[in-house]
PDB file of N, CA, C and O in Angstrom:
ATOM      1  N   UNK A   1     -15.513  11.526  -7.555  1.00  0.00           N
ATOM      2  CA  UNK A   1     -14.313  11.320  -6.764  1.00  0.00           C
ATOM      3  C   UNK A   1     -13.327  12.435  -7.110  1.00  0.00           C
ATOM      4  O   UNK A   1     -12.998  12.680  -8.270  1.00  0.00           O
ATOM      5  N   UNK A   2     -12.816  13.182  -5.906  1.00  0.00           N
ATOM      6  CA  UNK A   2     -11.632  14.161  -6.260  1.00  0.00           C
ATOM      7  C   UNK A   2     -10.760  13.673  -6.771  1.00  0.00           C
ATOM      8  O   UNK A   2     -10.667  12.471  -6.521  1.00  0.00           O
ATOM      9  N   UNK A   3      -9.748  14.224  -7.661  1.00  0.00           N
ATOM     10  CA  UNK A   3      -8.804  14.132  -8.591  1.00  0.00           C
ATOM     11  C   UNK A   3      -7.092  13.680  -7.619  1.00  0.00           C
ATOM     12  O   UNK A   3      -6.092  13.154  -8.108  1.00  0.00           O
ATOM     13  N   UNK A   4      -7.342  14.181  -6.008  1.00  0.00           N
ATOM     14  CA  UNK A   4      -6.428  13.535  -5.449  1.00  0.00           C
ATOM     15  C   UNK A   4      -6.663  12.732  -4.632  1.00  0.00           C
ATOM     16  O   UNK A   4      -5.606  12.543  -4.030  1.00  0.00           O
ATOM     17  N   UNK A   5      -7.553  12.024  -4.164  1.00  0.00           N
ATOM     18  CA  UNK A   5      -7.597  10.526  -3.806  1.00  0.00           C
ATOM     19  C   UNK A   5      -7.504   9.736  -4.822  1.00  0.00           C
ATOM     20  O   UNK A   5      -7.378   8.552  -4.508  1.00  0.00           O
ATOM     21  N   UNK A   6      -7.525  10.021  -6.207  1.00  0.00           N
ATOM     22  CA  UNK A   6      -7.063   9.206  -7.717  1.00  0.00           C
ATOM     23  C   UNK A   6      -5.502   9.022  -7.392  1.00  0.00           C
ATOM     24  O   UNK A   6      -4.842   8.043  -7.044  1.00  0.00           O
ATOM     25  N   UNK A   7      -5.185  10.346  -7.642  1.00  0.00           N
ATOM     26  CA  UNK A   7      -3.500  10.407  -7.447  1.00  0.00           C
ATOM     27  C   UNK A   7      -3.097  10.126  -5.816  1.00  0.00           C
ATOM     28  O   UNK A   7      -2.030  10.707  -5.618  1.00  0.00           O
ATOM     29  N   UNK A   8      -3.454   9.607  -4.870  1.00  0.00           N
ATOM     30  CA  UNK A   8      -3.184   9.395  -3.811  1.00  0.00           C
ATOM     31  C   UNK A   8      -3.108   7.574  -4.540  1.00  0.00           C
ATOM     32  O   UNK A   8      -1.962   7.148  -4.679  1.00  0.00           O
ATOM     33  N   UNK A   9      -4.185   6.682  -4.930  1.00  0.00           N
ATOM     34  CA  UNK A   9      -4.245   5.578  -5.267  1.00  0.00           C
ATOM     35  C   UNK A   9      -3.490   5.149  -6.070  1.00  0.00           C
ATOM     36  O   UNK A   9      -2.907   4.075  -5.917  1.00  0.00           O
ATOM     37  N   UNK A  10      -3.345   5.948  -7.138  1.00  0.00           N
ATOM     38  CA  UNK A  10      -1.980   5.774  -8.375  1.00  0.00           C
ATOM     39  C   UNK A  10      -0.659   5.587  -7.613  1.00  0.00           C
ATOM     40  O   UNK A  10       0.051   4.598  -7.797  1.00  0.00           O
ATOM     41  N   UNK A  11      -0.401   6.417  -6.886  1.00  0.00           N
ATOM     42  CA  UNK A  11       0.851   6.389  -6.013  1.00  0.00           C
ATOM     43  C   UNK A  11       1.188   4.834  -5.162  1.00  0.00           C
ATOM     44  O   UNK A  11       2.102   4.025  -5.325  1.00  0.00           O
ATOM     45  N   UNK A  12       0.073   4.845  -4.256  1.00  0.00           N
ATOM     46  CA  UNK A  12      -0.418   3.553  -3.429  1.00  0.00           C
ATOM     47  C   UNK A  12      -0.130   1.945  -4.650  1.00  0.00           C
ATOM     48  O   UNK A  12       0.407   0.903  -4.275  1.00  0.00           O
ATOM     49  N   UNK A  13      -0.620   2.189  -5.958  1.00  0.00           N
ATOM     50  CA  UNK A  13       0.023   1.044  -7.113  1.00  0.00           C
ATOM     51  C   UNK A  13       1.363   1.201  -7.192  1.00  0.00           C
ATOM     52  O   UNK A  13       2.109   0.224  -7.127  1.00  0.00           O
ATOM     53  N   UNK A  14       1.775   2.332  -7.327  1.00  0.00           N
ATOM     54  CA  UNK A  14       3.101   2.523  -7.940  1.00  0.00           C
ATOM     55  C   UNK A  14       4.116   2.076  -7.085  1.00  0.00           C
ATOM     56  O   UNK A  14       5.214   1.699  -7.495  1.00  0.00           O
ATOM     57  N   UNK A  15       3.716   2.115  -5.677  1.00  0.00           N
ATOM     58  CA  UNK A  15       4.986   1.675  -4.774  1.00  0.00           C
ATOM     59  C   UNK A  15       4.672   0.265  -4.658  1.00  0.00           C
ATOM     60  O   UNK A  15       5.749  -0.308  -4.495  1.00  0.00           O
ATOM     61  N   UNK A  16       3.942  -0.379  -4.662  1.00  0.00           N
ATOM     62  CA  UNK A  16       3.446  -1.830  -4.829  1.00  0.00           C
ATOM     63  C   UNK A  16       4.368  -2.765  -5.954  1.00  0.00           C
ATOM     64  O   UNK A  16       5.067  -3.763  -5.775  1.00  0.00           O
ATOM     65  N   UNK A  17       4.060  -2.018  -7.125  1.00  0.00           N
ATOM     66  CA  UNK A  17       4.601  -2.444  -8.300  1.00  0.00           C
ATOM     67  C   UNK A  17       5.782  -2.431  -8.071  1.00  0.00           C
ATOM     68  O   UNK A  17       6.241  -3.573  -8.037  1.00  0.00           O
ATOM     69  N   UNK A  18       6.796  -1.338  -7.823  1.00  0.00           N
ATOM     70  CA  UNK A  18       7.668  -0.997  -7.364  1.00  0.00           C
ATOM     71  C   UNK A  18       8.425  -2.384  -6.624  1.00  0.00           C
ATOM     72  O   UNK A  18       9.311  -3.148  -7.007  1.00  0.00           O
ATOM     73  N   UNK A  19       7.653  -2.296  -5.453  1.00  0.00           N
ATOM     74  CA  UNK A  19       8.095  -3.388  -4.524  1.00  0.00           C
ATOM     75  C   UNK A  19       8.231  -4.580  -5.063  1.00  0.00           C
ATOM     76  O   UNK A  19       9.163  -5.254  -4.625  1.00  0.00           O
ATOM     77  N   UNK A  20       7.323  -5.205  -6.194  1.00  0.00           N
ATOM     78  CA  UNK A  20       6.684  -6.445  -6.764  1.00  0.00           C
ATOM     79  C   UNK A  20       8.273  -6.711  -7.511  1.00  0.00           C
ATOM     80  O   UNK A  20       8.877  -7.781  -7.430  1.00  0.00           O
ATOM     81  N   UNK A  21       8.819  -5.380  -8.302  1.00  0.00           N
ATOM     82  CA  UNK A  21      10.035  -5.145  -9.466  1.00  0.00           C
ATOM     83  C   UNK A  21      11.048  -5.357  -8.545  1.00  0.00           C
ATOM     84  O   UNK A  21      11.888  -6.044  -9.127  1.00  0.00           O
ATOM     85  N   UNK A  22      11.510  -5.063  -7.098  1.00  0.00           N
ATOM     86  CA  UNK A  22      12.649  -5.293  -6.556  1.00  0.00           C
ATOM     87  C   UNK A  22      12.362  -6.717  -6.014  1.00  0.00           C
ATOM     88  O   UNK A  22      13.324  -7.418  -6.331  1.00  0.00           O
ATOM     89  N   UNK A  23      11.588  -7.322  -5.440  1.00  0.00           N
ATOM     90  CA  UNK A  23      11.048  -8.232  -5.001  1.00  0.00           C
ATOM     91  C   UNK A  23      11.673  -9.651  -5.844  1.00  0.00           C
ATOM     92  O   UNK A  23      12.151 -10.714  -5.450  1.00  0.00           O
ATOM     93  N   UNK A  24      11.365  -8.994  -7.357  1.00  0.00           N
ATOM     94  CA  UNK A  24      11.719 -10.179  -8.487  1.00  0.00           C
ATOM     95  C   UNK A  24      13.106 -10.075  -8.942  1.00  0.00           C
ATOM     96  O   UNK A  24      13.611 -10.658  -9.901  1.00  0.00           O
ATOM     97  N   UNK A  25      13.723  -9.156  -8.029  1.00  0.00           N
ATOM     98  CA  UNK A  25      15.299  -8.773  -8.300  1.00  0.00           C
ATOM     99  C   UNK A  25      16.204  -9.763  -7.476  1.00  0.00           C
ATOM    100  O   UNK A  25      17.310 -10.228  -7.751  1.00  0.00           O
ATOM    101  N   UNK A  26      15.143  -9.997  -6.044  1.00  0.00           N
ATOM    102  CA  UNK A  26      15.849 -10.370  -5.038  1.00  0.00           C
ATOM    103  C   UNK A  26      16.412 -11.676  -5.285  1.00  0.00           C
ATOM    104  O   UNK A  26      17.499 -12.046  -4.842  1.00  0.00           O
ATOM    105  N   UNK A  27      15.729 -12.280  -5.919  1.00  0.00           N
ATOM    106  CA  UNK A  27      16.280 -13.760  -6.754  1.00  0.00           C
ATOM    107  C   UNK A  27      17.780 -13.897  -7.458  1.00  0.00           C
ATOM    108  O   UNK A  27      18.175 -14.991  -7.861  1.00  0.00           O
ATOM    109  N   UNK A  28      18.413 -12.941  -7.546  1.00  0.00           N
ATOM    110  CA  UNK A  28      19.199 -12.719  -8.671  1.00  0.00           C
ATOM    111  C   UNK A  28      20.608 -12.398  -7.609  1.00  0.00           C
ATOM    112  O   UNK A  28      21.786 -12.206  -7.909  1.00  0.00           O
ATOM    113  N   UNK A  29      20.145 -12.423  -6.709  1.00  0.00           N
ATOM    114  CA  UNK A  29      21.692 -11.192  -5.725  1.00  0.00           C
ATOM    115  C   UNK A  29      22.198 -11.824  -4.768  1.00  0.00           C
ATOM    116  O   UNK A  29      21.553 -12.775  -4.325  1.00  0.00           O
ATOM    117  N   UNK A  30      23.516 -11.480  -4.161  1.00  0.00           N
ATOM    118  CA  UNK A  30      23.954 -12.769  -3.298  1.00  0.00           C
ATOM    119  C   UNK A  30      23.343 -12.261  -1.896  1.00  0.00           C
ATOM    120  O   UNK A  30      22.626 -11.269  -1.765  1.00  0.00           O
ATOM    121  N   UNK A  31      23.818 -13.247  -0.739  1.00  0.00           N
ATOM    122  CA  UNK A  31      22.605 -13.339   0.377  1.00  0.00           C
ATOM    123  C   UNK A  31      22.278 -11.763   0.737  1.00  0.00           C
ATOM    124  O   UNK A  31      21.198 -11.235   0.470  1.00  0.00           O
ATOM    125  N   UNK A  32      23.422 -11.070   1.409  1.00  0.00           N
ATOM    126  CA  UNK A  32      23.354  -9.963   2.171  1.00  0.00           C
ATOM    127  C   UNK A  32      22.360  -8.909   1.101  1.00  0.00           C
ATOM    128  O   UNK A  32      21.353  -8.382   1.574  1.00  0.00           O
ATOM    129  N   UNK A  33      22.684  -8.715  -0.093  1.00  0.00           N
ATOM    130  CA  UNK A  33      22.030  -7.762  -0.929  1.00  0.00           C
ATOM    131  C   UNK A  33      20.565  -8.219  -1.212  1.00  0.00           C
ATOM    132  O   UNK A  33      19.802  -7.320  -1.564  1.00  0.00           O
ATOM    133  N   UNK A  34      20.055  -9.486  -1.112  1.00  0.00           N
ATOM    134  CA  UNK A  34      19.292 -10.102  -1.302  1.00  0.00           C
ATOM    135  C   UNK A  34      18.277  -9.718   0.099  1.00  0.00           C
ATOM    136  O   UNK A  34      17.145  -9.258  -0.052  1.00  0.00           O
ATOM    137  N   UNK A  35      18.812  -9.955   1.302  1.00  0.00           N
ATOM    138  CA  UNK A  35      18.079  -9.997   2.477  1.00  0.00           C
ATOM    139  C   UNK A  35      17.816  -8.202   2.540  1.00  0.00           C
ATOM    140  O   UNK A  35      16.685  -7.807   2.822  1.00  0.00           O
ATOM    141  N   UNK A  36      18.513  -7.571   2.365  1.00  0.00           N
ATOM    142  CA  UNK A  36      18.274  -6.135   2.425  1.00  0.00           C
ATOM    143  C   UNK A  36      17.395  -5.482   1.408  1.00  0.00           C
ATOM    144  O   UNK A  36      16.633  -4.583   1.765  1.00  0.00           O
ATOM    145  N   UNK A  37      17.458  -5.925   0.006  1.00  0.00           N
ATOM    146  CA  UNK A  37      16.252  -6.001  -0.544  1.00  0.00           C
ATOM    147  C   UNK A  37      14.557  -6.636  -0.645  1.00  0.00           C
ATOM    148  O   UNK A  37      13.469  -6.353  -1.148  1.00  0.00           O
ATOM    149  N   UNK A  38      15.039  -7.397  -0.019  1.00  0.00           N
ATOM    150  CA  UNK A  38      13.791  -7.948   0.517  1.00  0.00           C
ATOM    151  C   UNK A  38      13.256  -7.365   1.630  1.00  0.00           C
ATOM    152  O   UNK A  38      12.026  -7.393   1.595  1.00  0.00           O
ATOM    153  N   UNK A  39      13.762  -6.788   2.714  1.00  0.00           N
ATOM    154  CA  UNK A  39      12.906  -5.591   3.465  1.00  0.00           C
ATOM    155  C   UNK A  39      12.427  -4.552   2.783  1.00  0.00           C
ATOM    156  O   UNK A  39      11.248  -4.223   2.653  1.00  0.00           O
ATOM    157  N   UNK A  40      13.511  -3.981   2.295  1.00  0.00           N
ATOM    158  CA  UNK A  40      13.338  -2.577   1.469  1.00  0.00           C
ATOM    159  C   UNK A  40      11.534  -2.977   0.790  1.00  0.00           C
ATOM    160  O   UNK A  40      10.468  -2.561   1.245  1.00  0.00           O
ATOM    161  N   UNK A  41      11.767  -3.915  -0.420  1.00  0.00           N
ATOM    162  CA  UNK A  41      10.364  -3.839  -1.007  1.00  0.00           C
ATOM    163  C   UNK A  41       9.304  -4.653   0.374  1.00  0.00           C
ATOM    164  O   UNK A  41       8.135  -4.276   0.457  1.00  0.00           O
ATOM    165  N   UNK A  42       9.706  -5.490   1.144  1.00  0.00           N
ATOM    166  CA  UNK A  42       8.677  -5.096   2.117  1.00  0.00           C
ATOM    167  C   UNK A  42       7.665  -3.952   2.673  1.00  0.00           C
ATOM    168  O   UNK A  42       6.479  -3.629   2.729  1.00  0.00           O
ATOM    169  N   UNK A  43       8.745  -3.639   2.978  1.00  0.00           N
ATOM    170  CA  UNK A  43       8.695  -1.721   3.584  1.00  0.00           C
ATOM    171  C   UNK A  43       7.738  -0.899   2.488  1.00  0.00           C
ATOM    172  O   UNK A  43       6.647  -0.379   2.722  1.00  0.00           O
ATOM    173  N   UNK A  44       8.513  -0.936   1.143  1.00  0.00           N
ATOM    174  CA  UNK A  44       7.689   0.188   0.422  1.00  0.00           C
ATOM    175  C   UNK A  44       6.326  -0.585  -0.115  1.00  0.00           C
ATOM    176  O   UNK A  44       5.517   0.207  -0.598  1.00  0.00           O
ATOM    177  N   UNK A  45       5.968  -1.771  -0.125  1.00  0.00           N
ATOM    178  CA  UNK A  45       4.699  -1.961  -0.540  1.00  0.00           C
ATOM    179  C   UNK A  45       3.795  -2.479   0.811  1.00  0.00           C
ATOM    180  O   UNK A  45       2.830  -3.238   0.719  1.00  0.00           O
ATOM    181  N   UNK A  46       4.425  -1.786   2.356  1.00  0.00           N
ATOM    182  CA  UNK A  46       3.364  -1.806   2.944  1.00  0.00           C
ATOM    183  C   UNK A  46       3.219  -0.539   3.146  1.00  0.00           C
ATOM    184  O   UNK A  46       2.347  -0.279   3.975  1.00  0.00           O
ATOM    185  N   UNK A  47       3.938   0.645   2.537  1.00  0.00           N
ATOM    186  CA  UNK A  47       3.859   1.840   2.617  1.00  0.00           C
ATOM    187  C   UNK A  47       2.366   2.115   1.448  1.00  0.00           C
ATOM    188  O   UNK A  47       1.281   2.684   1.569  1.00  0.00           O
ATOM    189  N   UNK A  48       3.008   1.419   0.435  1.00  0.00           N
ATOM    190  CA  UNK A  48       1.778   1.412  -0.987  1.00  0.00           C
ATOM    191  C   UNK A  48       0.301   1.341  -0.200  1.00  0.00           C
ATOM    192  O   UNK A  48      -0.557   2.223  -0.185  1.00  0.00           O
ATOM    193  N   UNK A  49       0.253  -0.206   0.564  1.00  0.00           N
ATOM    194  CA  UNK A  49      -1.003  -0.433   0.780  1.00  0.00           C
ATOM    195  C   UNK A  49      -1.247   0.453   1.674  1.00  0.00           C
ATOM    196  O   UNK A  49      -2.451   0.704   1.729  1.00  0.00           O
ATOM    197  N   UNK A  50      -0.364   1.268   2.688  1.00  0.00           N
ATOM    198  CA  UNK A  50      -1.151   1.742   3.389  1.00  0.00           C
ATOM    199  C   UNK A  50      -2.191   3.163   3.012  1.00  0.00           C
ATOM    200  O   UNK A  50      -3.193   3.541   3.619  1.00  0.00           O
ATOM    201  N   UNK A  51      -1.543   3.749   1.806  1.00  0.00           N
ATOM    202  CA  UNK A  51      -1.189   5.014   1.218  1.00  0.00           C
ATOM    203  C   UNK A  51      -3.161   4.566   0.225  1.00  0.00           C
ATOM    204  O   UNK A  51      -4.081   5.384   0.222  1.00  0.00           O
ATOM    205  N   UNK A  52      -3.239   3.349  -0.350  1.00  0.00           N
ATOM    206  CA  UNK A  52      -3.742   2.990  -1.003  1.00  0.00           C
ATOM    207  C   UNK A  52      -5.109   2.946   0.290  1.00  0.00           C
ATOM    208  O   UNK A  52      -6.120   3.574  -0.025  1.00  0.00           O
ATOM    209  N   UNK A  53      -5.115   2.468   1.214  1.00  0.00           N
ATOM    210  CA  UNK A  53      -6.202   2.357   2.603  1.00  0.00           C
ATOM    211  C   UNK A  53      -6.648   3.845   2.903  1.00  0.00           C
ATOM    212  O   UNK A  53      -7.770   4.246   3.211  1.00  0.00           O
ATOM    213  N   UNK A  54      -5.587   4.491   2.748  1.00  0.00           N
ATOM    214  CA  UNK A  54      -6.071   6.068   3.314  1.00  0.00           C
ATOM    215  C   UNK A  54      -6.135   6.968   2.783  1.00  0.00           C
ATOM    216  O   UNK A  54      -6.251   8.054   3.350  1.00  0.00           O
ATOM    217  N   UNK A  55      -6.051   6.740   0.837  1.00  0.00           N
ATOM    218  CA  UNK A  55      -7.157   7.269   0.023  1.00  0.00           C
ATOM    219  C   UNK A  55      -8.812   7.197  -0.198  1.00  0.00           C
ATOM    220  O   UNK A  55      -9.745   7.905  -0.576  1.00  0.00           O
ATOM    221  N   UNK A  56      -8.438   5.404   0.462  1.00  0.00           N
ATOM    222  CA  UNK A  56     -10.074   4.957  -0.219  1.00  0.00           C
ATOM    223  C   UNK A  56     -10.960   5.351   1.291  1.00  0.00           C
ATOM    224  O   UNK A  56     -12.187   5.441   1.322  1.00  0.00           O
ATOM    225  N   UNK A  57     -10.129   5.542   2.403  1.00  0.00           N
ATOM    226  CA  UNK A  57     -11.112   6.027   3.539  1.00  0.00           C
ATOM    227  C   UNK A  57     -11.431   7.538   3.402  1.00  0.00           C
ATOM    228  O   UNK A  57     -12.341   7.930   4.133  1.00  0.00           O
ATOM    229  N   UNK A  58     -10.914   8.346   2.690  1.00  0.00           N
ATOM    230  CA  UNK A  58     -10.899   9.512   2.758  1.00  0.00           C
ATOM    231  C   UNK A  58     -11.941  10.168   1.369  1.00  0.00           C
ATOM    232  O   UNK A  58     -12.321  11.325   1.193  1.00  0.00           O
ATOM    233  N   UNK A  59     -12.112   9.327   0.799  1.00  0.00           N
ATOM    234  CA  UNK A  59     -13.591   9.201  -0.147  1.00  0.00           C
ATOM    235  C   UNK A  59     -14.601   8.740   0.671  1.00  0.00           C
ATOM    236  O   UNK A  59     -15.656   8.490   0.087  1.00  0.00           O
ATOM    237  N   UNK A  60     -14.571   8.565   1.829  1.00  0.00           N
ATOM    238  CA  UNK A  60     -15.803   8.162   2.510  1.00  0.00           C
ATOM    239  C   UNK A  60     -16.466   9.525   3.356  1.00  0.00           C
ATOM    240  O   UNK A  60     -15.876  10.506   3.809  1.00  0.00           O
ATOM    241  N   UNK A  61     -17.807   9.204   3.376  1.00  0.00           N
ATOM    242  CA  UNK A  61     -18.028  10.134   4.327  1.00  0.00           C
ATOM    243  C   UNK A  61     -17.711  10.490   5.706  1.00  0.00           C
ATOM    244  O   UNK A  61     -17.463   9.452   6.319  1.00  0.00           O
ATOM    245  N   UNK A  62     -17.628  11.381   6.353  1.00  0.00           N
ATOM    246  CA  UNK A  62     -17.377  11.830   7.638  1.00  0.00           C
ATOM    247  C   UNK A  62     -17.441  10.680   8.656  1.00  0.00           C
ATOM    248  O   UNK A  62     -16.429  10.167   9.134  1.00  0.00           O
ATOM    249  N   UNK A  63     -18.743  10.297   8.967  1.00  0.00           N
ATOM    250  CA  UNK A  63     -18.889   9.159   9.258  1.00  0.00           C
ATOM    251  C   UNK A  63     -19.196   7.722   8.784  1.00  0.00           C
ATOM    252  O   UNK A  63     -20.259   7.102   8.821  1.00  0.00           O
ATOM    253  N   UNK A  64     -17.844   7.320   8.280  1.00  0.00           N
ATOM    254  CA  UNK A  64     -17.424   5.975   7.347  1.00  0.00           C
ATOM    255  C   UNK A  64     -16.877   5.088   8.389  1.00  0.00           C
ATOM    256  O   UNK A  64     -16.696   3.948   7.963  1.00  0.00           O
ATOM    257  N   UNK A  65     -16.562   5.261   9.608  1.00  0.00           N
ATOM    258  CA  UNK A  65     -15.990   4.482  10.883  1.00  0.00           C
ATOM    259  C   UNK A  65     -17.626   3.356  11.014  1.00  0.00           C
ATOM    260  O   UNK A  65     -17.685   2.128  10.969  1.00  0.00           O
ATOM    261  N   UNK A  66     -18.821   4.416  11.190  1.00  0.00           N
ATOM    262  CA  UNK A  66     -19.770   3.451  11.797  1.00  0.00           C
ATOM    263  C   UNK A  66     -20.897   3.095  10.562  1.00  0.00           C
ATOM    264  O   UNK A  66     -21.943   2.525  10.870  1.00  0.00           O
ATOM    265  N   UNK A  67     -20.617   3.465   9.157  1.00  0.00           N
ATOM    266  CA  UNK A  67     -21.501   3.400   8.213  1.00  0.00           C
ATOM    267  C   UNK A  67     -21.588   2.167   7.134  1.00  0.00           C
ATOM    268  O   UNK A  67     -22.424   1.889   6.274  1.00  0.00           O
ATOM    269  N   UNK A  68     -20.580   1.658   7.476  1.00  0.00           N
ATOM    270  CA  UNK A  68     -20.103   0.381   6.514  1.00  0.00           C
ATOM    271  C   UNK A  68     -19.610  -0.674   7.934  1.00  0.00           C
ATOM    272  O   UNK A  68     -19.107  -0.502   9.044  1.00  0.00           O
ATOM    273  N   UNK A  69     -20.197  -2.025   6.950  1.00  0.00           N
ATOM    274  CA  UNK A  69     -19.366  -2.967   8.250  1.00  0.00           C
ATOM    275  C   UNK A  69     -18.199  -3.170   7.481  1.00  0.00           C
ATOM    276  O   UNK A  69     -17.346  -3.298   8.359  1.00  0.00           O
ATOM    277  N   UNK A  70     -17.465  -3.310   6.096  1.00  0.00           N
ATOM    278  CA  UNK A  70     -16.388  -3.252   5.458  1.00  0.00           C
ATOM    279  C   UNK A  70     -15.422  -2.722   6.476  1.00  0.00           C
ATOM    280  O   UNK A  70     -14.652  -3.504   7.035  1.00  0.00           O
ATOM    281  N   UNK A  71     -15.415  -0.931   6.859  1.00  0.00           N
ATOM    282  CA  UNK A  71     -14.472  -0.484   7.282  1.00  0.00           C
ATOM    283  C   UNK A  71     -14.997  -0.501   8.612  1.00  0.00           C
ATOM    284  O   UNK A  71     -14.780   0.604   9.110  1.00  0.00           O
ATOM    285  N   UNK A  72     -15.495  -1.135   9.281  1.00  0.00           N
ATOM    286  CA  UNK A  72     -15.481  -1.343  10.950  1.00  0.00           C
ATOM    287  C   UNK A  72     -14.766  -2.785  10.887  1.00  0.00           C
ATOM    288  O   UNK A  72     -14.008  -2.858  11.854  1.00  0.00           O
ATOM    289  N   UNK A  73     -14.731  -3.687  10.290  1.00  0.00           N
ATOM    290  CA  UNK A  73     -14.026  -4.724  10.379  1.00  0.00           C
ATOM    291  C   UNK A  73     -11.935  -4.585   9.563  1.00  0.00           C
ATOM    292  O   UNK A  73     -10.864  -5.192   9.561  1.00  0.00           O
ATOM    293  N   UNK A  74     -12.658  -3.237   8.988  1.00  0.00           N
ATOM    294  CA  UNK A  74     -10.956  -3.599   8.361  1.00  0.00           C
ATOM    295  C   UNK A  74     -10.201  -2.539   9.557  1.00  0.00           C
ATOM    296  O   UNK A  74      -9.006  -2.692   9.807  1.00  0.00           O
ATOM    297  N   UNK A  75     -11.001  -1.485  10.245  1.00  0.00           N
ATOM    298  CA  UNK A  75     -10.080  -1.087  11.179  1.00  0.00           C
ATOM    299  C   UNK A  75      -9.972  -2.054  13.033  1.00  0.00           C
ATOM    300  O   UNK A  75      -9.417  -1.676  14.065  1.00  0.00           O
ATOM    301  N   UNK A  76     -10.775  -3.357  12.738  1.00  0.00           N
ATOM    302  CA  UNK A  76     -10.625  -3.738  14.132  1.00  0.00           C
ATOM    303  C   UNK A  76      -9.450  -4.539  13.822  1.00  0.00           C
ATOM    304  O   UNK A  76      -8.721  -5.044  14.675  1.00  0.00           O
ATOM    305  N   UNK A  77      -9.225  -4.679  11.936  1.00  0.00           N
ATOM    306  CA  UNK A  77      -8.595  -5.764  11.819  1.00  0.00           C
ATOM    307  C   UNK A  77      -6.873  -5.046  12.148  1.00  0.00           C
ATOM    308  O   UNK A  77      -5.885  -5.780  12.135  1.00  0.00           O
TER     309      UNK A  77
END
């Protein structure tokens, strides 16, 4: 595995975690700061997963669309 679909995946955790750390903040803050943080880590840990999806497709071969039923079902999904 190349050394940057690693660091493409590390990244893809890091905004996750990220999100997980503001996420457990949101408990703590009054409504308005609360509701705006709660998108925010929305936002960045569907940025994570997506970042995290289009490392692990990009370790696939050329033709990884029709070679796996994994990723024919996760892109109909």
């Amino acid at each position: 595995m190349d050394i940057w679909y690693q660091i493409g995946i590390f990244v893809g955790f890091f905004f996750v975690g990220l999100a997980l750390y503001i996420f457990r903040g949101c408990r703590k803050s009054s409504y308005p700061a609360n509701f705006t943080n709660f998108i925010f880590s929305i936002s960045i840990s569907t940025a994570g997963v997506l970042i995290i999806i289009a490392s692990l497709a990009a370790i696939q071969p050329h033709n990884w669309y029709t070679s796996s039923q994994f990723w024919r079902m996760l892109i109909i999904g």
